[in-house]
C-alpha positions as a LaTeX table, in Angstrom:
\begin{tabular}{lrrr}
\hline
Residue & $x$ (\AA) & $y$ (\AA) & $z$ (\AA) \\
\hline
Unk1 & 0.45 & 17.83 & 2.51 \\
Unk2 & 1.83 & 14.79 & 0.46 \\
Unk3 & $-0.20$ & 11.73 & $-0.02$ \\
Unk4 & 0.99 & 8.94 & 2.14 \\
Unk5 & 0.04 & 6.53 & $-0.29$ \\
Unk6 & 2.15 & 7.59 & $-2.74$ \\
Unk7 & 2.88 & 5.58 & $-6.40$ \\
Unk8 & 4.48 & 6.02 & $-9.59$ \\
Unk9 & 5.32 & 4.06 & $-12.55$ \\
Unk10 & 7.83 & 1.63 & $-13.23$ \\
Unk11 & 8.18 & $-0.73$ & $-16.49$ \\
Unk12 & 4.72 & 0.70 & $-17.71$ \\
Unk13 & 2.65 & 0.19 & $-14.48$ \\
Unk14 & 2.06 & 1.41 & $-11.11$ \\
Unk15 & 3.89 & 0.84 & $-7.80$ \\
Unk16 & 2.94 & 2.11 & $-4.72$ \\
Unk17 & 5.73 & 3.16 & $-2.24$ \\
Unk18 & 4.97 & 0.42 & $-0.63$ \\
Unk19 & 5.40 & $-2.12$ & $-2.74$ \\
Unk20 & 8.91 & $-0.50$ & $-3.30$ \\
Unk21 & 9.70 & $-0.51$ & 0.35 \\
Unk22 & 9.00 & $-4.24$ & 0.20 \\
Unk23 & 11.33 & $-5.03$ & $-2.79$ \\
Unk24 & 13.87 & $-3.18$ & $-0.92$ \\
Unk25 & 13.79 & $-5.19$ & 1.99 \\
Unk26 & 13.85 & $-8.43$ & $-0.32$ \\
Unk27 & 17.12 & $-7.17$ & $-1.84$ \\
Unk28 & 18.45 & $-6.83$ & 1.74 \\
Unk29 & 18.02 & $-10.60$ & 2.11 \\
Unk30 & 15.33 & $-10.34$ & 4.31 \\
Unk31 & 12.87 & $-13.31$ & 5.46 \\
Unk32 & 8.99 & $-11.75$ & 5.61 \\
Unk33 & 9.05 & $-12.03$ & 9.27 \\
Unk34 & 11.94 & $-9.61$ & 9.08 \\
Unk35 & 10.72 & $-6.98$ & 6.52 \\
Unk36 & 7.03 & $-7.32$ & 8.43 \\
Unk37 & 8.67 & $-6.12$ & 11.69 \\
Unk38 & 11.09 & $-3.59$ & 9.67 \\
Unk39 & 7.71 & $-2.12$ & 7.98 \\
Unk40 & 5.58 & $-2.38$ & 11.38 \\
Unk41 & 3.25 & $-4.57$ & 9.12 \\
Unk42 & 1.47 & $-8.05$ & 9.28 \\
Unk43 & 3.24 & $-11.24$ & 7.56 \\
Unk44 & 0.01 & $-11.51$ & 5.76 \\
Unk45 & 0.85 & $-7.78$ & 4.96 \\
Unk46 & 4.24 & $-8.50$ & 3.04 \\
Unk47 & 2.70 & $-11.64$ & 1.15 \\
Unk48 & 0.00 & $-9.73$ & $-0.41$ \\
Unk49 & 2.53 & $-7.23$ & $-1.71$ \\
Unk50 & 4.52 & $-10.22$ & $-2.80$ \\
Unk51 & 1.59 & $-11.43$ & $-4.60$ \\
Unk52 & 0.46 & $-8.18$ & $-6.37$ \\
Unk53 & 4.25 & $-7.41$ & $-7.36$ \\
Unk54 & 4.23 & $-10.84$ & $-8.40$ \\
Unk55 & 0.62 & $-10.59$ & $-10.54$ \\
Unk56 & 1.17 & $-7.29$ & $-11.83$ \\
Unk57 & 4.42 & $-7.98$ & $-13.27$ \\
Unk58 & 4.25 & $-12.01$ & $-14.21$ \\
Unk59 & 6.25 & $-13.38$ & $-12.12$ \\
Unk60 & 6.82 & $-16.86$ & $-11.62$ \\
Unk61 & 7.95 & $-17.37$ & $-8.33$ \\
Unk62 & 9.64 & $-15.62$ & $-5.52$ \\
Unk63 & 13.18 & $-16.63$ & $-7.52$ \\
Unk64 & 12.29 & $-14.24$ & $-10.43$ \\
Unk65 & 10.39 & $-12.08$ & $-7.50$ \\
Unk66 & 14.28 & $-11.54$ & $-6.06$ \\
Unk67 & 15.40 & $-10.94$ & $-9.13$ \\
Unk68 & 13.00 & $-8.27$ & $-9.66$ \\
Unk69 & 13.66 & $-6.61$ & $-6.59$ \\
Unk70 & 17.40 & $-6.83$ & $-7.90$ \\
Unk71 & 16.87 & $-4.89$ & $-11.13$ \\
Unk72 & 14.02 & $-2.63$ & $-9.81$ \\
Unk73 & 17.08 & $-1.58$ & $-6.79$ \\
Unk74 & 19.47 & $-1.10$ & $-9.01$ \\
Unk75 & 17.51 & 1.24 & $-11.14$ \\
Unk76 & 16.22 & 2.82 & $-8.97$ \\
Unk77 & 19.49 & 3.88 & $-7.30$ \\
Unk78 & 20.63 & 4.85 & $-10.80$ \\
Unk79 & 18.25 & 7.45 & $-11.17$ \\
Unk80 & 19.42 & 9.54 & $-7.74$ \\
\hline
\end{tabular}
């Protein structure tokens, strides 16, 4: 049986499936209320991802947060 809470690297540190999920949903232009509901999760929920995808990679904002979730997309669809 496979893990649910699943992670793997990604620029040298770890990401949880997750975390992923939640940049994918920023790339889709979606507000937090929207992803929360997508992911049957809190609002709280998607901000604390936010925040540790923001702390664990320095980002400044939620500007260079997008832009993340831009490059971290695209490379990921790269690689399948």
């Amino acid at each position: 049986m496979k893990s649910l809470n699943q992670s793997f690297e990604y620029r040298g540190k770890r990401m949880s499936q997750r975390e992923a999920e939640v940049l994918r949903c920023c790339t889709n232009s979606m507000t937090m209320c929207q992803a929360a509901s997508a992911l049957f999760v809190a609002i709280g929920t998607i901000r604390k991802h936010h925040d540790n995808i923001r702390n664990r990679y320095d980002l400044k904002d939620y500007h260079a947060l997008h832009d993340f979730a831009r490059d971290f997309c695209d490379e990921q669809e790269k690689n399948t």
